[in-house]
N, CA, C and O atoms as a GROMACS GRO file, in nm:
protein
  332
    1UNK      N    1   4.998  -1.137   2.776
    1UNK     CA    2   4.900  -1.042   2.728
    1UNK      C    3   4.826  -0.983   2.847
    1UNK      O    4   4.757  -1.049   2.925
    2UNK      N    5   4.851  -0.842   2.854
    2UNK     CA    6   4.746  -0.791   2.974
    2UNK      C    7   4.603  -0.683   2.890
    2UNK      O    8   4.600  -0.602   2.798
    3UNK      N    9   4.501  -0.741   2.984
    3UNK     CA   10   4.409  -0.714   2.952
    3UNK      C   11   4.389  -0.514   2.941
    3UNK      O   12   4.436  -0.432   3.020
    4UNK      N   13   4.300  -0.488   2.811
    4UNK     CA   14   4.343  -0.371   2.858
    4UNK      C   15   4.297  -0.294   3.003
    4UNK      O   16   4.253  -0.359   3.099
    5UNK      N   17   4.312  -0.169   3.004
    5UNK     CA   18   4.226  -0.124   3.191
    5UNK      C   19   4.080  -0.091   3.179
    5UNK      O   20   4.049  -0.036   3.073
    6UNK      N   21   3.999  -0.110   3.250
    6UNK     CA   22   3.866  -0.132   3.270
    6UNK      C   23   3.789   0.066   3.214
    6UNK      O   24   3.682   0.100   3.162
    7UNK      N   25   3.892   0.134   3.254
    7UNK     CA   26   3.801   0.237   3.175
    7UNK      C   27   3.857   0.252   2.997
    7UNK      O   28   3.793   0.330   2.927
    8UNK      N   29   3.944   0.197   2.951
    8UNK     CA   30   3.955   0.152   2.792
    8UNK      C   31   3.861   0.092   2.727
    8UNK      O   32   3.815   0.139   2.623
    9UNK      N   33   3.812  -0.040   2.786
    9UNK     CA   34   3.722  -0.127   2.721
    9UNK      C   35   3.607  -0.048   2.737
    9UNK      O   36   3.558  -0.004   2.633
   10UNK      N   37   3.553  -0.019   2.844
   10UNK     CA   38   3.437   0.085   2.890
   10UNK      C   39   3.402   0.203   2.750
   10UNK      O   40   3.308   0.220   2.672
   11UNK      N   41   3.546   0.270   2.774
   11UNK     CA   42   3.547   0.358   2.612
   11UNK      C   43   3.512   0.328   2.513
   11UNK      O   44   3.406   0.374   2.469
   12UNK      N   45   3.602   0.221   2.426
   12UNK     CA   46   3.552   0.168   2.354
   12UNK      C   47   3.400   0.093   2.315
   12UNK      O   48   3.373   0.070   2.198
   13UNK      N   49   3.330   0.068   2.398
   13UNK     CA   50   3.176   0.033   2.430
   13UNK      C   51   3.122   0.123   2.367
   13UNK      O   52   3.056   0.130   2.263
   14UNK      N   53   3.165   0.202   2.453
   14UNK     CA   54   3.059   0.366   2.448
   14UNK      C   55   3.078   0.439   2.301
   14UNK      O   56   2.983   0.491   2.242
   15UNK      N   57   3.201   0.438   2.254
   15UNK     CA   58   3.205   0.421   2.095
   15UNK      C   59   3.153   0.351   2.018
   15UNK      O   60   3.077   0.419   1.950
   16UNK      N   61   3.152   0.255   1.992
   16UNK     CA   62   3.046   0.100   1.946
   16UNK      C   63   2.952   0.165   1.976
   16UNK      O   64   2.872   0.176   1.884
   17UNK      N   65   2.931   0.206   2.051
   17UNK     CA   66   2.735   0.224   2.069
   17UNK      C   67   2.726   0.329   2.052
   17UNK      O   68   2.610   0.365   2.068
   18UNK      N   69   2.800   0.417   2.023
   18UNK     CA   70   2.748   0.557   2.003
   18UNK      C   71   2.738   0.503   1.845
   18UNK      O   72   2.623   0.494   1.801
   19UNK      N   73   2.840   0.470   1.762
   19UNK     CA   74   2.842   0.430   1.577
   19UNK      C   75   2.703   0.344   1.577
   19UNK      O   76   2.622   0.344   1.485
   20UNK      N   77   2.696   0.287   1.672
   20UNK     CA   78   2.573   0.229   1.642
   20UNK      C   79   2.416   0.304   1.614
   20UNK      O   80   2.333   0.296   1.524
   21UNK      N   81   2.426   0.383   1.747
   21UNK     CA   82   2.330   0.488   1.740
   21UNK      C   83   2.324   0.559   1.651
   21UNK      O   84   2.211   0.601   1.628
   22UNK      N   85   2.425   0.603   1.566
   22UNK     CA   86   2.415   0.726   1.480
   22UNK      C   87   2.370   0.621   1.334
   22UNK      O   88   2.315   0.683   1.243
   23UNK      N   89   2.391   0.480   1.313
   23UNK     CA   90   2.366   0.427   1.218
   23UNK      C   91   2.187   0.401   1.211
   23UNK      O   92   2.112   0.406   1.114
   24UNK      N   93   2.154   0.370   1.376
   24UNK     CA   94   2.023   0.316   1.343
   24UNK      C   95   1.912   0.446   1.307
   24UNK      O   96   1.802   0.441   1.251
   25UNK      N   97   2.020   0.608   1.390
   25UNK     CA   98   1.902   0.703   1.324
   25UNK      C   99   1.899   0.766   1.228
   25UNK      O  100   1.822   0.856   1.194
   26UNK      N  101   2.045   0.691   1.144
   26UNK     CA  102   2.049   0.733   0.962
   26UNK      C  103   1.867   0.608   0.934
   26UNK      O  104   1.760   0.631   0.878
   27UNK      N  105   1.894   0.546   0.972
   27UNK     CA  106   1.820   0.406   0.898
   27UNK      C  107   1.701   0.471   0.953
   27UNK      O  108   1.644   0.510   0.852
   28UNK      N  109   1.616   0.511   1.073
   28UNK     CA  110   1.548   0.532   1.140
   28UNK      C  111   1.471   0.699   1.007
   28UNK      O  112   1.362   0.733   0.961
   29UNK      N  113   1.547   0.724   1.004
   29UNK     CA  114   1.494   0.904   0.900
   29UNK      C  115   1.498   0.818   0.789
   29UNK      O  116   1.384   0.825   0.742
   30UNK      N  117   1.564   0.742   0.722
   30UNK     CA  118   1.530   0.683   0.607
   30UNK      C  119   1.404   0.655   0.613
   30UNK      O  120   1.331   0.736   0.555
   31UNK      N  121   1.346   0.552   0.671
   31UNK     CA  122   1.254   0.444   0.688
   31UNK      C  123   1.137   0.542   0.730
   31UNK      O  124   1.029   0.484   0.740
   32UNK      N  125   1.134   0.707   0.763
   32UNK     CA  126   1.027   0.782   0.798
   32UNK      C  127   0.978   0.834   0.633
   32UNK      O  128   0.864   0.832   0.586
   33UNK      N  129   1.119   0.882   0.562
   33UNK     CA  130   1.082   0.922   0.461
   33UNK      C  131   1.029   0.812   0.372
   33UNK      O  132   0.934   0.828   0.295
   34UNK      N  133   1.110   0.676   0.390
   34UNK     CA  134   0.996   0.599   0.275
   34UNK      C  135   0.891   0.596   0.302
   34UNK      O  136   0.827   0.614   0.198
   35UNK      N  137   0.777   0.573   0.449
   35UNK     CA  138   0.649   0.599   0.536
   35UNK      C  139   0.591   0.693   0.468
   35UNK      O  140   0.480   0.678   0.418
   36UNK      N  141   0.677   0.827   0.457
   36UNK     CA  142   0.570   0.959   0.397
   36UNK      C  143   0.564   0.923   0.287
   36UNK      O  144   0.453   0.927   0.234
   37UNK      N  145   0.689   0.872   0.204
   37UNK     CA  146   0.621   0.880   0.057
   37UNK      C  147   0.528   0.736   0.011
   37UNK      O  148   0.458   0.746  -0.090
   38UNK      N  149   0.530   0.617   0.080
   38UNK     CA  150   0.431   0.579   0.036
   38UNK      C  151   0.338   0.589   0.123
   38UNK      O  152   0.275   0.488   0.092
   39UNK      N  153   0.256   0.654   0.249
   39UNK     CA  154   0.136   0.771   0.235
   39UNK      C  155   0.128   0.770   0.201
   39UNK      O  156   0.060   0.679   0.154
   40UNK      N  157   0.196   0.907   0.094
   40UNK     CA  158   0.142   1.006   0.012
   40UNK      C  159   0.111   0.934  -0.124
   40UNK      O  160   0.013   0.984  -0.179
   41UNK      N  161   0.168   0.828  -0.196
   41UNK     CA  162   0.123   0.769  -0.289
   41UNK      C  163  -0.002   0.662  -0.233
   41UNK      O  164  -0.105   0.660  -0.301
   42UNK      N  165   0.002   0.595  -0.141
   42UNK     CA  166  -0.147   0.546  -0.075
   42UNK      C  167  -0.304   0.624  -0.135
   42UNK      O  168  -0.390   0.595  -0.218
   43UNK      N  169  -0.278   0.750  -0.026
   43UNK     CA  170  -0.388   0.919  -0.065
   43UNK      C  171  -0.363   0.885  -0.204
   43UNK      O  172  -0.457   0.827  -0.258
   44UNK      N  173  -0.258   0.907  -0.276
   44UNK     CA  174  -0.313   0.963  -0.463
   44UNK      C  175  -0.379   0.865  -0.467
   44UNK      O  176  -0.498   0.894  -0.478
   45UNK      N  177  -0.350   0.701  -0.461
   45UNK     CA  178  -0.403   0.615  -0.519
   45UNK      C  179  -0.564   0.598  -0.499
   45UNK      O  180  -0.647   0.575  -0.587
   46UNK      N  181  -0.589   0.618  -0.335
   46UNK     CA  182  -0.748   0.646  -0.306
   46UNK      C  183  -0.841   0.727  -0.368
   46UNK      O  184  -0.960   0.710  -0.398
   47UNK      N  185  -0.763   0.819  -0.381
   47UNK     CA  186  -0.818   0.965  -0.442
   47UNK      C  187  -0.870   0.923  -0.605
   47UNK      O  188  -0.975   0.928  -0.669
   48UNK      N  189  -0.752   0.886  -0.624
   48UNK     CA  190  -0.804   0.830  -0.815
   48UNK      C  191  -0.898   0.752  -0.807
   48UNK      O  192  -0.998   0.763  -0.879
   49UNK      N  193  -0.880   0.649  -0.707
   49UNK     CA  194  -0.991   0.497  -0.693
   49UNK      C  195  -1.117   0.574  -0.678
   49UNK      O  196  -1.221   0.552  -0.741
   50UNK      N  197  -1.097   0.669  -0.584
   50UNK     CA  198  -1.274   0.731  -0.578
   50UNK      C  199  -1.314   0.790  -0.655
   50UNK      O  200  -1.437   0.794  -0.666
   51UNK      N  201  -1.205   0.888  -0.776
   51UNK     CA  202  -1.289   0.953  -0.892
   51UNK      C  203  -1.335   0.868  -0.993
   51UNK      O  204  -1.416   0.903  -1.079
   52UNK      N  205  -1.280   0.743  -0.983
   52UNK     CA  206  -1.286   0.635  -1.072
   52UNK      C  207  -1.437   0.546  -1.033
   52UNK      O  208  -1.504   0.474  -1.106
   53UNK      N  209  -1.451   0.573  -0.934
   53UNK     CA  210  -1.560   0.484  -0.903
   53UNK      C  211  -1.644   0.625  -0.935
   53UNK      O  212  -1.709   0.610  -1.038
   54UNK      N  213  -1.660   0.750  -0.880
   54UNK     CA  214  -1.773   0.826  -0.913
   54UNK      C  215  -1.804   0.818  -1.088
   54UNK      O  216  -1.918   0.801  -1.131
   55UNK      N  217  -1.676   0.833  -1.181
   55UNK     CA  218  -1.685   0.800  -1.333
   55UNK      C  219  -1.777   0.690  -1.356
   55UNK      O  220  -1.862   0.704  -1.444
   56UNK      N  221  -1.773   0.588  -1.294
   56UNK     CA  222  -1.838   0.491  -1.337
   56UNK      C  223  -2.000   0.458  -1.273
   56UNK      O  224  -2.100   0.397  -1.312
   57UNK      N  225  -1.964   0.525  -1.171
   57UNK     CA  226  -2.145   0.539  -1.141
   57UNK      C  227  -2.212   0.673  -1.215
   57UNK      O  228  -2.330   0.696  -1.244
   58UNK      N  229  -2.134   0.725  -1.227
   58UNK     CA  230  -2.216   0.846  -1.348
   58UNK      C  231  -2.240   0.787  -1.502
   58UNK      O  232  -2.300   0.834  -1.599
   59UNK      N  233  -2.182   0.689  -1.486
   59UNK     CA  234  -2.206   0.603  -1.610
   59UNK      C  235  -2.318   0.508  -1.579
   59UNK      O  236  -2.394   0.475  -1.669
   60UNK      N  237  -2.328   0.474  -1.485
   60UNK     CA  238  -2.440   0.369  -1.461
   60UNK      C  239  -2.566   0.441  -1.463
   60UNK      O  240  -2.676   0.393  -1.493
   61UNK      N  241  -2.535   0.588  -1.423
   61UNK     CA  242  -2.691   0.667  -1.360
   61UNK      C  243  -2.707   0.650  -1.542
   61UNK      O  244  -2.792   0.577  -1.591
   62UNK      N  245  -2.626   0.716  -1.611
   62UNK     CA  246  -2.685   0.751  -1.750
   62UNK      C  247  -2.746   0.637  -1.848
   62UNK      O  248  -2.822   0.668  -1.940
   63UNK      N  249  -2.709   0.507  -1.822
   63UNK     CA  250  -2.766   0.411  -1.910
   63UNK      C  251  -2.940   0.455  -1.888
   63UNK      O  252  -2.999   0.522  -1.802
   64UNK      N  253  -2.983   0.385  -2.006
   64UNK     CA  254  -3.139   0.397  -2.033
   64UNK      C  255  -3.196   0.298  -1.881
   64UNK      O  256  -3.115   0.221  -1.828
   65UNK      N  257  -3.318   0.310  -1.835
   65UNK     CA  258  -3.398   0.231  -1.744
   65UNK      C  259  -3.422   0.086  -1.788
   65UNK      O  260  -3.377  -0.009  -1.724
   66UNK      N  261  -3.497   0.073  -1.904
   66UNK     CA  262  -3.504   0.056  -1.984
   66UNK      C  263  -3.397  -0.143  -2.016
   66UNK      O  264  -3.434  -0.259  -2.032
   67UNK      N  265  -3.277  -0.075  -2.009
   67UNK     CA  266  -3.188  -0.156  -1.975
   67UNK      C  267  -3.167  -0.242  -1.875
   67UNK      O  268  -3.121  -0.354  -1.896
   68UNK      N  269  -3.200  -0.197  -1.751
   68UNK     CA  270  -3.219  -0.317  -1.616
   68UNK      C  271  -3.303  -0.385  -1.624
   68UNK      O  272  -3.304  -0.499  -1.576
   69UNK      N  273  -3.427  -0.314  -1.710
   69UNK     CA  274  -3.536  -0.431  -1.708
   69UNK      C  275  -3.558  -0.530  -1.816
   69UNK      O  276  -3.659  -0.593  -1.844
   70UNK      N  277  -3.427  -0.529  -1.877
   70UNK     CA  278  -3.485  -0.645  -2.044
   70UNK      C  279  -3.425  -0.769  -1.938
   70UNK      O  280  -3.347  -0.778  -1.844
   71UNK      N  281  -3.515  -0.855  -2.017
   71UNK     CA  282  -3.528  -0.979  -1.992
   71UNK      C  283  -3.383  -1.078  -2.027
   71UNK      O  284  -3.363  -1.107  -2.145
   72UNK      N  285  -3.274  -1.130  -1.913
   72UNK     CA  286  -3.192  -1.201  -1.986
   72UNK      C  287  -3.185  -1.320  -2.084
   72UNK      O  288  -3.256  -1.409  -2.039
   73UNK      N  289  -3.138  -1.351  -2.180
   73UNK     CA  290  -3.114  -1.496  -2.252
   73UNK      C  291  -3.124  -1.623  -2.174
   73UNK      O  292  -3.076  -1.642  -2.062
   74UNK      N  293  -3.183  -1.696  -2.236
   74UNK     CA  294  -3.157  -1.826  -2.144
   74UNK      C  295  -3.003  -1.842  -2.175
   74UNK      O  296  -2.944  -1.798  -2.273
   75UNK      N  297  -2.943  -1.928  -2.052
   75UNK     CA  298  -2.809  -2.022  -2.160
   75UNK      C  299  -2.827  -2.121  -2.246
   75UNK      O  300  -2.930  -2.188  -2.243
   76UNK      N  301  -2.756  -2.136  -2.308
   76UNK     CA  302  -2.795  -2.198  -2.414
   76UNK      C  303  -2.825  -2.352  -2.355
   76UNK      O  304  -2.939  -2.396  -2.368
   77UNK      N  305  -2.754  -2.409  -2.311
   77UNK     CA  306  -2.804  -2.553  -2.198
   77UNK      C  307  -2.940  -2.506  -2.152
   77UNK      O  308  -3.017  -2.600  -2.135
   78UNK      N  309  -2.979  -2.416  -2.133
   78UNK     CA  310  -3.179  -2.408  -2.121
   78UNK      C  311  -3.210  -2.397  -2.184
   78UNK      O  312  -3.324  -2.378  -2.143
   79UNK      N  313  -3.221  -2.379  -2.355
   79UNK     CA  314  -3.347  -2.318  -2.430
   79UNK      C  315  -3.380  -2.445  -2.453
   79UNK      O  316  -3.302  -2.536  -2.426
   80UNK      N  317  -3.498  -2.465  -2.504
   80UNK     CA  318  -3.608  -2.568  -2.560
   80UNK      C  319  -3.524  -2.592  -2.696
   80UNK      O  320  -3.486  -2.508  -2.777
   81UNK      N  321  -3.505  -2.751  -2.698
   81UNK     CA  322  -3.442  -2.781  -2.862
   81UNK      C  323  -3.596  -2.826  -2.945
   81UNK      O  324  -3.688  -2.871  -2.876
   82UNK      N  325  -3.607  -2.815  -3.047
   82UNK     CA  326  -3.710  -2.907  -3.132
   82UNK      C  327  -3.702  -2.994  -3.135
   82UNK      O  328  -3.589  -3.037  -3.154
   83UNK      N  329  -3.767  -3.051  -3.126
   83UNK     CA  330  -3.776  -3.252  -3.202
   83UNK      C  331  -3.888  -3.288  -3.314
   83UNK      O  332  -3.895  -3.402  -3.360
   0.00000   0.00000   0.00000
């Protein structure tokens, strides 16, 4: 068996690594576009979270005053039993 000649194997390398290259910048543009799209679903999700929180503090402004200041229940393990 003779080895093949030193600029064959060389070739072949440079093939291997070129298939290689062209695989990692299929994978490489993949892996950008999944990045943008979950961004871009990240942003929606913030975006909702903050209208969601303004909804609910416009709900808090509107309760009566009135309401923060009543007095809570005891638990029931505190109230005074009769005897």
């Amino acid at each position: 068996m003779s080895n093949p000649p030193l600029i064959e194997q060389i070739a072949e390398r440079v093939e291997r690594l070129l298939v290689r290259h062209e695989e990692l910048h299929r994978t490489n543009e993949l892996l950008t576009q999944q990045l943008q799209a979950l961004t871009h679903e990240r942003d929606s999700l913030k975006s909702r979270l903050m209208a969601a929180r303004a909804r609910v503090d416009a709900l808090i402004d509107r309760l009566p005053a009135a309401a923060s200041v009543l007095p809570a229940e005891p638990a029931p393990d505190q109230q005074e039993t009769a005897s």
